[in-house]
LODREN-148883 format. One line per field, with one value per residue (C-alpha): x negated, y, z negated. Coordinates in steps of 0.1 Angstrom, whole numbers. Layout:
N
c1 c(X ...)
c2 c(Y ...)
c3 c(Z ...)
# end
This chain:
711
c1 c(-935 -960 -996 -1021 -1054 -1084 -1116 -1144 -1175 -1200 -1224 -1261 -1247 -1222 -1192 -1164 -1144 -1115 -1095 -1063 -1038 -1005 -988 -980 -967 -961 -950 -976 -1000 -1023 -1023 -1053 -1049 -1085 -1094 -1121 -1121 -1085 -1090 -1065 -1061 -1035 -1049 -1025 -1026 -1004 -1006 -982 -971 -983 -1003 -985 -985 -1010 -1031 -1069 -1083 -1082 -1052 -1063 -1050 -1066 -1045 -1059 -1035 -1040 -1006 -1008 -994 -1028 -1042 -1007 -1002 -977 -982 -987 -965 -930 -918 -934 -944 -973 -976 -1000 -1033 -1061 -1095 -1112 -1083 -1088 -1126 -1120 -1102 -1129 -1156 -1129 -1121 -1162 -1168 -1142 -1133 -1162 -1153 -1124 -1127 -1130 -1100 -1081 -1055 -1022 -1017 -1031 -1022 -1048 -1033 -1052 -1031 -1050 -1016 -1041 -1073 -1095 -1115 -1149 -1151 -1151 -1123 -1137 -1168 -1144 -1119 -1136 -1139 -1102 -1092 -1115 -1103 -1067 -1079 -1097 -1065 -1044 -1043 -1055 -1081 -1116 -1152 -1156 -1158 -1174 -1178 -1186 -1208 -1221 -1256 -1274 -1306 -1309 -1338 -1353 -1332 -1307 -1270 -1243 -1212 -1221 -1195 -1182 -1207 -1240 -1233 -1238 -1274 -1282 -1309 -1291 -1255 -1250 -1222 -1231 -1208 -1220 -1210 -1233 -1260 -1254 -1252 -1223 -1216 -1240 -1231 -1242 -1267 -1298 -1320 -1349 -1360 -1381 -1371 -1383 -1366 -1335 -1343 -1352 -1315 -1299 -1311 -1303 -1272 -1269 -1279 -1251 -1227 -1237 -1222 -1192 -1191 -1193 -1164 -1142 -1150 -1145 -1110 -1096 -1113 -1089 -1059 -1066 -1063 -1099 -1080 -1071 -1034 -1039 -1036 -1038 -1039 -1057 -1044 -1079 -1083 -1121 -1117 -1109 -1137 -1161 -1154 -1155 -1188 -1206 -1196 -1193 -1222 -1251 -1239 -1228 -1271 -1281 -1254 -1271 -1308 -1300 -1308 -1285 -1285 -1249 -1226 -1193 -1215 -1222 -1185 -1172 -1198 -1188 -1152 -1160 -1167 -1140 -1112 -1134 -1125 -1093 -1083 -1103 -1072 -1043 -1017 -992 -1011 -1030 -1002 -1007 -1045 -1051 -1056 -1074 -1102 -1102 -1112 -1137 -1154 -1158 -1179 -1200 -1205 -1219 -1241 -1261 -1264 -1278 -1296 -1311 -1326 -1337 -1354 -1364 -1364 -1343 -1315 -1281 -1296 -1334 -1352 -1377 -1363 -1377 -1369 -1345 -1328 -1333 -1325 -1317 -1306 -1293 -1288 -1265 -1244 -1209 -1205 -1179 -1188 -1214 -1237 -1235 -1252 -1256 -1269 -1271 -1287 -1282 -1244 -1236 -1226 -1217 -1212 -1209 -1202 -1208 -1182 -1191 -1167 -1161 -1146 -1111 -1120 -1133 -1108 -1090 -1099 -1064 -1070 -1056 -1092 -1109 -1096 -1119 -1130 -1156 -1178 -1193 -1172 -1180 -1150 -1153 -1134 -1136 -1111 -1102 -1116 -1153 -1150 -1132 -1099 -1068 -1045 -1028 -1048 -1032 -1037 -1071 -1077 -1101 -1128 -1128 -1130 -1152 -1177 -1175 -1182 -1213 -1222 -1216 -1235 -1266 -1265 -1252 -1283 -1302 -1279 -1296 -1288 -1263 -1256 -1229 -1209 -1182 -1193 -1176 -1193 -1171 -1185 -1161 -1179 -1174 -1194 -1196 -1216 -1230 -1238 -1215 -1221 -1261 -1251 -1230 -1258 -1282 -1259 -1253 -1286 -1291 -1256 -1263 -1304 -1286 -1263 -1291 -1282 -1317 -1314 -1338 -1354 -1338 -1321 -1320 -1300 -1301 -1283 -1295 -1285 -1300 -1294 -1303 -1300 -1306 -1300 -1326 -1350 -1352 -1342 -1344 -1341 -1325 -1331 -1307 -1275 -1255 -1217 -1218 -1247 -1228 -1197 -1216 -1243 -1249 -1252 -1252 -1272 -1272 -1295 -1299 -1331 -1356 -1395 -1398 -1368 -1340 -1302 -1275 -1270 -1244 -1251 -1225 -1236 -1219 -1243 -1255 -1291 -1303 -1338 -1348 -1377 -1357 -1341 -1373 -1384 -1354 -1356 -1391 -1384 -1352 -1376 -1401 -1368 -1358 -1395 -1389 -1355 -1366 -1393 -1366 -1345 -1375 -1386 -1351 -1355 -1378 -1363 -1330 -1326 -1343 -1306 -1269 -1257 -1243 -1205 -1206 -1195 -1221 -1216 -1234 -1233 -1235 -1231 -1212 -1203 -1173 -1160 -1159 -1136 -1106 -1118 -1130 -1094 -1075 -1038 -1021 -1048 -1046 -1085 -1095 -1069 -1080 -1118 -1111 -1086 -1110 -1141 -1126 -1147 -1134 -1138 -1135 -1145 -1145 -1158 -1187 -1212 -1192 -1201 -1180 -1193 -1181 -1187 -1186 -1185 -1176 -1185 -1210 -1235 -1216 -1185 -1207 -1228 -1193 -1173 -1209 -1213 -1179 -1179 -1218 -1192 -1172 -1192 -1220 -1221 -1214 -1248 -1252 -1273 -1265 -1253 -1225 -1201 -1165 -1132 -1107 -1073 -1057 -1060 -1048 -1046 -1077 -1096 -1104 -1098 -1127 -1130 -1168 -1170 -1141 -1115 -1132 -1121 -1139 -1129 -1148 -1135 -1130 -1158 -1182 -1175 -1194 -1217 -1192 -1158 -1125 -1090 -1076 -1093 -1078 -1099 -1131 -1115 -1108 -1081 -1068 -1087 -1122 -1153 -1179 -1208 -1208 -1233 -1221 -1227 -1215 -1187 -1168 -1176 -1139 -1122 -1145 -1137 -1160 -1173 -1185 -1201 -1207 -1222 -1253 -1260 -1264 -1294 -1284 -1286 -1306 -1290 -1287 -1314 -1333 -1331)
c2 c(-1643 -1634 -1647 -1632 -1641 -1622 -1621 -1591 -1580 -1560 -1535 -1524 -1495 -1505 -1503 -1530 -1545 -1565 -1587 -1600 -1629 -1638 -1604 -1588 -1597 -1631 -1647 -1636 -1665 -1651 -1616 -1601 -1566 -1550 -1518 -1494 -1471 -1452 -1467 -1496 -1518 -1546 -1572 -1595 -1626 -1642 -1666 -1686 -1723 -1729 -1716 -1703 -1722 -1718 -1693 -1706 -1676 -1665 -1639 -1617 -1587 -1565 -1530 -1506 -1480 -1455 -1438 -1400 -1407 -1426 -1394 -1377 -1358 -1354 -1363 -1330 -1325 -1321 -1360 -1356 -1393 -1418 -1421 -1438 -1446 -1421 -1426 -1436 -1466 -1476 -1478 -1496 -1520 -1530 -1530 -1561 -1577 -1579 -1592 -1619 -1629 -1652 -1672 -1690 -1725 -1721 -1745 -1725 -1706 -1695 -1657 -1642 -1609 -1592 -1559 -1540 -1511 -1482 -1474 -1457 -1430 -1408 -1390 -1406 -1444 -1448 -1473 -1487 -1502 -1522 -1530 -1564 -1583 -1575 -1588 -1621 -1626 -1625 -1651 -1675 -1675 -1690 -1719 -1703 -1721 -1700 -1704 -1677 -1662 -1627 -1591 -1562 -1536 -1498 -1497 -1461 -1449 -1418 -1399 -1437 -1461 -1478 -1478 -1500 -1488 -1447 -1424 -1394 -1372 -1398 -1405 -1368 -1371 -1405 -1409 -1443 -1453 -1484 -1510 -1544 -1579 -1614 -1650 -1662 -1676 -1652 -1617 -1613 -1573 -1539 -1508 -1474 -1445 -1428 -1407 -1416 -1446 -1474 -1508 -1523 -1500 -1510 -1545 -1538 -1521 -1549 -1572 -1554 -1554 -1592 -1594 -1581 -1595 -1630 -1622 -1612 -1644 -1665 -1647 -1652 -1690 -1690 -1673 -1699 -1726 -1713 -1706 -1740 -1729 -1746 -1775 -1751 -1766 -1789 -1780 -1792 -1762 -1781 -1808 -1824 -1843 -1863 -1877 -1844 -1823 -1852 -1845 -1805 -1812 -1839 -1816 -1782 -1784 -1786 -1763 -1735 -1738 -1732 -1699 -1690 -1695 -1676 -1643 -1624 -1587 -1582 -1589 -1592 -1616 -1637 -1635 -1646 -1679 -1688 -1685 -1702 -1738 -1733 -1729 -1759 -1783 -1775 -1782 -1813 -1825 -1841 -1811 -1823 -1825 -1790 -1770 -1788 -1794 -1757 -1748 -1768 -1769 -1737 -1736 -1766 -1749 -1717 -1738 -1752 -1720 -1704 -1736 -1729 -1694 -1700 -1733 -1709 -1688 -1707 -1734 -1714 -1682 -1670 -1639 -1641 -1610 -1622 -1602 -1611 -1614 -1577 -1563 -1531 -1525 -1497 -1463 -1432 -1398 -1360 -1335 -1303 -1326 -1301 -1264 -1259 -1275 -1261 -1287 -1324 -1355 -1386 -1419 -1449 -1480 -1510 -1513 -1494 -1455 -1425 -1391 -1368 -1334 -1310 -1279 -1253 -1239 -1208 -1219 -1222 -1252 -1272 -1302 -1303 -1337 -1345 -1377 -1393 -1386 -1363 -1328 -1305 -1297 -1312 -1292 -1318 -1338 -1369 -1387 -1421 -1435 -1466 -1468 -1499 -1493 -1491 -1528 -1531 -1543 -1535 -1523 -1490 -1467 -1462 -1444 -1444 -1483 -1490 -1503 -1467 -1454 -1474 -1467 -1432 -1431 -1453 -1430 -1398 -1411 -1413 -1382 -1360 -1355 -1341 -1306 -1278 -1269 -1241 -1242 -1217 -1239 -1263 -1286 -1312 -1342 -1367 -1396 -1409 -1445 -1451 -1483 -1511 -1540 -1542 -1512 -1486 -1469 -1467 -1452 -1423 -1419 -1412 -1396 -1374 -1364 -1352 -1334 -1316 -1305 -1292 -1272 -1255 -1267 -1270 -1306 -1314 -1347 -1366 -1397 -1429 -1463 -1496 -1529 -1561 -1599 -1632 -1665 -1694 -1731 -1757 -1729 -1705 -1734 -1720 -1684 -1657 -1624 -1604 -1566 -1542 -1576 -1576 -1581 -1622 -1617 -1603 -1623 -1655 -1649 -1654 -1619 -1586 -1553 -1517 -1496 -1458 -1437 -1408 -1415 -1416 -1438 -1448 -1431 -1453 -1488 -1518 -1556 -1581 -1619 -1646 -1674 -1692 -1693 -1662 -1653 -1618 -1631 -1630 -1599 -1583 -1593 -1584 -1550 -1545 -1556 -1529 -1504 -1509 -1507 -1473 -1462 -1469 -1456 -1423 -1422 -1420 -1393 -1372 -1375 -1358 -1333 -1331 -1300 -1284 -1255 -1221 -1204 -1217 -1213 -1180 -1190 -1205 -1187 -1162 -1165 -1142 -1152 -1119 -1124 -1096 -1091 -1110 -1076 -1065 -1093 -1079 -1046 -1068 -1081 -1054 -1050 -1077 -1084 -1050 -1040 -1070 -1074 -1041 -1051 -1081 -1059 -1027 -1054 -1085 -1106 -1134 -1126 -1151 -1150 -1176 -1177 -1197 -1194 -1166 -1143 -1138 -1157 -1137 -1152 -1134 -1148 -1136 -1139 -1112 -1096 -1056 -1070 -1087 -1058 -1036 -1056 -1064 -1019 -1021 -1048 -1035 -1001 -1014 -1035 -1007 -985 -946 -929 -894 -877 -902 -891 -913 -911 -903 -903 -875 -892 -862 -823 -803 -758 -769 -791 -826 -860 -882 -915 -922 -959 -981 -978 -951 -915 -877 -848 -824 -788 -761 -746 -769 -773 -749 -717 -698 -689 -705 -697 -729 -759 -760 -728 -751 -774 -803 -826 -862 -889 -871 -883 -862 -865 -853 -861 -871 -842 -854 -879 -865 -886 -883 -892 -905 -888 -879 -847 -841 -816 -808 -777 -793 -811 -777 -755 -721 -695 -665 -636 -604 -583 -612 -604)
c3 c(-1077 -1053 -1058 -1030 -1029 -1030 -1022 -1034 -1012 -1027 -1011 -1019 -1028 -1055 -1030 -1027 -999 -1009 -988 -993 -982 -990 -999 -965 -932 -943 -906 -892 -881 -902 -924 -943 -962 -964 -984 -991 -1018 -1002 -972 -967 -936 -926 -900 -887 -860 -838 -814 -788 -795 -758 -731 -698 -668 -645 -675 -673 -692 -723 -727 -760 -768 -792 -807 -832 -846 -870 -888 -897 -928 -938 -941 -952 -918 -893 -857 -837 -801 -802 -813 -845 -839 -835 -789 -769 -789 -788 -770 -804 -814 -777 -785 -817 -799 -773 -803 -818 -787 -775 -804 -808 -771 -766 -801 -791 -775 -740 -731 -756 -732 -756 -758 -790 -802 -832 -842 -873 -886 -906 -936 -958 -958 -978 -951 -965 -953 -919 -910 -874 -891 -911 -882 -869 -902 -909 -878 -882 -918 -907 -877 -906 -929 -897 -880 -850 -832 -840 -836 -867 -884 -876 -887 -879 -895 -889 -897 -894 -906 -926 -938 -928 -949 -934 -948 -946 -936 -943 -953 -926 -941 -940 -905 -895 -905 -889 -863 -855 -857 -846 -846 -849 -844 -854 -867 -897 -873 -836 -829 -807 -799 -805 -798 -808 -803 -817 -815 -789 -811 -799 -792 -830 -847 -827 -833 -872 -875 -858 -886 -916 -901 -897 -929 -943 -923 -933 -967 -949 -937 -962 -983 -951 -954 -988 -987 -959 -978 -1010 -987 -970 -934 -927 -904 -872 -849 -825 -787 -751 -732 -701 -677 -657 -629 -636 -598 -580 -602 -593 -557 -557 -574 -554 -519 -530 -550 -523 -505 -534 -540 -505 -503 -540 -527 -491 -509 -490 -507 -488 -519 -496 -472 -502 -514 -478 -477 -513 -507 -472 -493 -514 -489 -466 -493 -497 -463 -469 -493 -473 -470 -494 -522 -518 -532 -565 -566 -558 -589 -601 -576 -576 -615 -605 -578 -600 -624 -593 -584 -619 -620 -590 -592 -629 -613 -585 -612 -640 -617 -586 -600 -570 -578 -549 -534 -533 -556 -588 -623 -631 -596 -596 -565 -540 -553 -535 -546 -542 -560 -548 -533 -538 -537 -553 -589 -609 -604 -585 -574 -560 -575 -555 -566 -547 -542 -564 -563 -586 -572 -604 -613 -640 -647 -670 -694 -726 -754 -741 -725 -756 -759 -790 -811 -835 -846 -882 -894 -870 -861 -844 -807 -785 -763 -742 -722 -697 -681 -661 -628 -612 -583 -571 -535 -553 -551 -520 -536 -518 -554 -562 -590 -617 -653 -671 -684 -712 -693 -680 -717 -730 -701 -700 -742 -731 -710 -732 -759 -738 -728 -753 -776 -746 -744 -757 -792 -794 -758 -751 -726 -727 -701 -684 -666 -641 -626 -597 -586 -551 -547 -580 -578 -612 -643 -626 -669 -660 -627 -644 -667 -644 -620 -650 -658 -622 -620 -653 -641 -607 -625 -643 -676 -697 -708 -735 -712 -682 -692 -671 -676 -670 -672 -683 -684 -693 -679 -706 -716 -746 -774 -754 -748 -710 -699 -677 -682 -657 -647 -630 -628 -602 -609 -605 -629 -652 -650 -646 -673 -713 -719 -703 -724 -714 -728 -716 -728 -724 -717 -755 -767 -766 -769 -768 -761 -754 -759 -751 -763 -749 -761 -794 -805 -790 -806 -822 -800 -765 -777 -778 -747 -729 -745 -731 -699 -701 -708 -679 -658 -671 -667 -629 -624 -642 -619 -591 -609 -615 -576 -568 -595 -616 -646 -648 -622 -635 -632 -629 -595 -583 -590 -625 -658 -673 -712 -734 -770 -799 -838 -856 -894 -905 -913 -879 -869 -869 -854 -824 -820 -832 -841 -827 -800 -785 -786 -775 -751 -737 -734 -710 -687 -682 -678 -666 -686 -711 -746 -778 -812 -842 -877 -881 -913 -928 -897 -862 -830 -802 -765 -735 -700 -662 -631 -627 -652 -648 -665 -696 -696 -698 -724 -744 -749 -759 -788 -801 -802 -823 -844 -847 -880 -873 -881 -887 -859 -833 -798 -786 -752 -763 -748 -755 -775 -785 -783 -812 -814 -838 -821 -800 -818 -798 -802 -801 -811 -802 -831 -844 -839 -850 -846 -827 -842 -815 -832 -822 -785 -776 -785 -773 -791 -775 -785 -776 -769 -733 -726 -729 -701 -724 -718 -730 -714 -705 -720 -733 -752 -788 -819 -851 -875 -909 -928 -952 -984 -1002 -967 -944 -920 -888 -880 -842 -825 -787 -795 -812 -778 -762 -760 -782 -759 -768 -788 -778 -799 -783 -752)
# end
């Protein structure tokens, strides 16, 4: 008989979360079941007996998968099964692994594997806001050594009350959707966007959030306290040497400080005097025993060196590259860089470099979304690369990692609230980095926002980014805030924050906490100080270019966007495509039409104005209503003993009677010198109301000459 236990969270808004042990994937380490309303998800943990030799990290791995049958679907592509996981599971997965990589004990080194599995789904609860508490329930059940637990909430603010966790439909009227990670006392993660908010209602958002979460907490403690997994395994993952660190520290030490306080803004100068000391103590060690004390030192020296760079700072208030706490580094830029995309630029800051470019699209470039819960098409695109030479490494490149991803949806989410509304391009924005040495993400942001004003595209405001860390001691006691980190900052720092904005707010930010204590007070200040940072680099961006180009540039797409009657749809087309079809050959524009609001959206681009102009007189043709009285250019179809069938309006056809060709009288119709194909100009003269048929004349359109007794 199987007795799972359970444990019921309840939200302001009369919804439940229940979590569940002891049912499903009993060998795991650990196994929670967590559902929703429909919305079911299995969590399970598993972690090795041992660490690897020679492993000194911590080796987590993270997977969120989503099966079509959740949402009863069938996988598209040929396999008819689940493949590689789609950009949002790889996004869910680093909103997880941020948030629960810094928890575990820092000489805790045994491979652990967290994979959350989406087996159920309604379509109205969103199941990545629910993703990081089942994964940390499934870690407090186990045995698994954990500094937890966490969760993880979506907080937006709608019509100005914030919500917990909103539905699909909620979220499409937020103003700020962010995702928020945190243990009962820290905030660990944020990310999210919004709508050019300041930095207190960020901060006010943030703590409803925690709010919540603390409940979460506290139901996760009480469910290992009932499954009596609160004692975590034993483990000895770490073999010291006291003597040996003693020594890397008592030499290395002094002279790690005076490389840290040289301010030397060449990052591979500072690497090579660094690595200088390390590989001068080394040789230090009599020859036979280096082999096996490598490793070691190194991992010894690598804590001397994250000491003085933080020493340099906190105490002297000295960065490795010699500027002030608030300092951002040198910034140069271009615009028009290309000429073959649409639009380009340059953004250097520092050492670090994004060239970017913006390609502009018709609808059959949109990228088709087929997710388990999302199907649709996306019209704005930004893609990320960071090749290993950026960084000078000597590797192969290889496939698009998740670092690349999740940087490229940073920087999409800053941007994308600035298009114009209705805009009638898909567009496309690539950031290649060629130089990294910290916030490569800020770099395609602004990179981005110049690309996209030199490719005339009329961007709402500019948006600028910038990357932030902190340096801190005794529980944030003494700190530092950092503006515009360097890489080592980064790496070697308590936490790093991105946060990308217009002059009036902010649109999409990142927070990575790596520390406990950290003060809604510290926040606040670092926020500020991030925003007089932006303030400067935007000052830069606007020096370049200041508002989108008046025009595109000569060889990008023309769209022109008409609405017609729904009706008139299928006239547009026509049988089997043919009218259509026919438009884009004579014109050589692209044509393409979709239902929207009960009417038809048709799009029509080239690469001149003549061939819109062309294929525009030939849709308003057929979409315009046949009026009596109204002179229209026809084309000959047919020629009959009794007349001309002409078709006036595309699809439409009259018939012009031999009688009224002309004031004179013709026999045939060929004795007036008509023929298939010519085009003439006739007036519509009446519609028969039983048949609706057209009546034309070419005889109204000429003067009557004058009769005989008239003469």
């Amino acid at each position: 008989m199987i007795n799972p236990i359970e444990k019921r969270i309840t939200l302001s808004d009369g919804r439940e979360i229940t979590l569940e042990t002891g049912k499903l994937a009993k060998q795991a380490d650990g196994s929670v079941t967590l559902r929703m309303g429909n919305t079911v998800l299995l969590a399970t943990v598993t972690a090795a007996k041992d660490a690897n030799p020679g492993v000194d990290f911590m080796p987590l791995q993270v997977e969120y998968r989503e099966k079509f049958s959740a949402y009863g679907r069938f996988p598209g592509g040929f396999m008819k099964r689940e493949g590689k996981p789609s950009d949002y599971e790889v996004l869910t997965c680093r909103l997880v692994d941020r948030a629960l990589r810094p928890l575990f004990p820092g000489d805790y080194h045994a491979e652990v594997f967290v994979n959350i599995i989406l087996f159920s789904a309604d379509g109205v609860d969103m199941p990545d806001a629910l993703a990081g508490l089942a994964a940390s329930a499934a870690l407090a059940v186990s045995d698994i050594p954990f500094n937890g637990p966490l969760s993880e909430v979506r907080v937006a603010r709608i019509d100005g009350k914030h919500v917990i966790n909103p539905t699909f439909e909620q979220l499409g009227k937020a103003d700020i959707d962010i995702m928020v990670g945190a243990t009962i006392d820290n905030i660990m993660m944020v990310e999210g966007e919004m709508s050019e908010v300041s930095e207190a209602e960020l901060l006010e958002a943030i703590k409803v959030a925690h709010e919540e979460i603390k409940i979460h907490c506290r139901a996760q403690m009480e469910l290992a306290e009932e499954v009596g997994k609160t004692v975590k395994r034993e483990y000895c993952h770490e073999e010291n040497d006291e003597e040996l660190r003693k020594q890397v520290w008592d030499i290395c030490y002094p002279k790690a400080y005076a490389v840290a306080t040289m301010q030397n803004p060449d990052k591979h100068a500072r690497i090579e005097a660094f690595e200088a000391i390390q590989k001068e103590f080394l040789e230090s060690i009599p020859e036979e025993e280096r082999e096996a004390k490598a490793a070691l030192i190194a991992k010894y020296y690598h804590d001397v060196e994250k000491e003085a760079m933080r020493r340099s700072i906190l105490d002297e208030g000295k960065r490795l590259d010699g500027r002030k706490t608030t300092e951002i580094r040198p910034i140069w830029s271009e615009v028009g860089t290309l000429p073959g995309p649409h639009g380009s630029a340059i953004f250097t800051r520092g050492e670090t470099q994004s060239l970017t470019t913006v390609t502009l699209g018709t609808k059959l470039d949109e990228k088709i979304i087929d997710d388990v819960l999302n199907r649709g098409k996306e019209r704005f695109l930004l893609h990320y690369n960071f090749p290993p030479f950026s960084t000078g490494e000597a590797r192969p490149q290889r496939a698009t990692g998740r670092r690349e991803i999740g940087h490229g949806n940073l920087a999409h989410r800053a941007l994308k609230r600035m298009l114009p509304e209705n805009y009638p391009y898909v567009v496309r924005v690539v950031s290649d980095i060629l130089e990294s040495n910290g916030s490569s993400s800020m770099a395609t942001v602004c990179a981005g926002t110049l690309a996209l004003m030199d490719a005339g595209v009329k961007i709402k405001k500019p948006v600028s980014g910038i990357a932030m860390g902190l340096i801190s001691e005794n529980k944030g006691q003494n700190y530092a805030v950092l503006s515009d980190i360097l890489g080592d900052e980064d790496h070697l720092g308590d936490m790093d924050f991105k946060v990308c904005g217009t002059k009036d707010g902010i649109t999409a930010t990142q927070m990575d906490i790596k520390v406990d204590g950290l003060s809604y007070e510290i926040l606040e200040k670092a926020l500020a100080q991030a925003k007089a940072g932006r303030e400067h680099i935007m000052g830069k961006i606007v020096e370049t270019i200041s508002e989108p180009r008046p025009d595109l540039k000569p060889h990008a797409p023309r769209i022109e966007v008409i609405e017609i009657p729904k009706d008139f749809i299928g006239a547009v087309i026509g049988p089997g495509g043919k009218i259509i079809q026919g438009i884009q050959e004579e014109t050589g524009a692209i044509i393409t039409i979709e239902e929207i609001d009960n009417k038809g959206r048709v799009e029509v681009a080239a690469s001149n104005k003549d061939s819109i102009d062309a294929a525009m007189r030939k849709i308003k043709g057929i979409v315009a209503v046949p009026e009596v009285g109204e002179v229209y250019e026809a084309t000959v179809r047919s020629v009959m003993p009794y007349g001309a069938f002409c078709e006036f309006i595309p699809g439409k056809d009259g018939l012009l009677h031999i009688s009224e060709i002309d004031w004179k009288r013709f026999e045939r119709v060929e004795d007036a010198g008509i023929k298939e194909g010519d085009k003439i100009t006739v007036k519509l003269i009446d519609v028969d109301p039983k048949t609706g048929k057209f009546k034309l004349s070419r005889k109204a359109l000429i003067p009557r000459p004058p009769r005989q007794e008239e003469k």
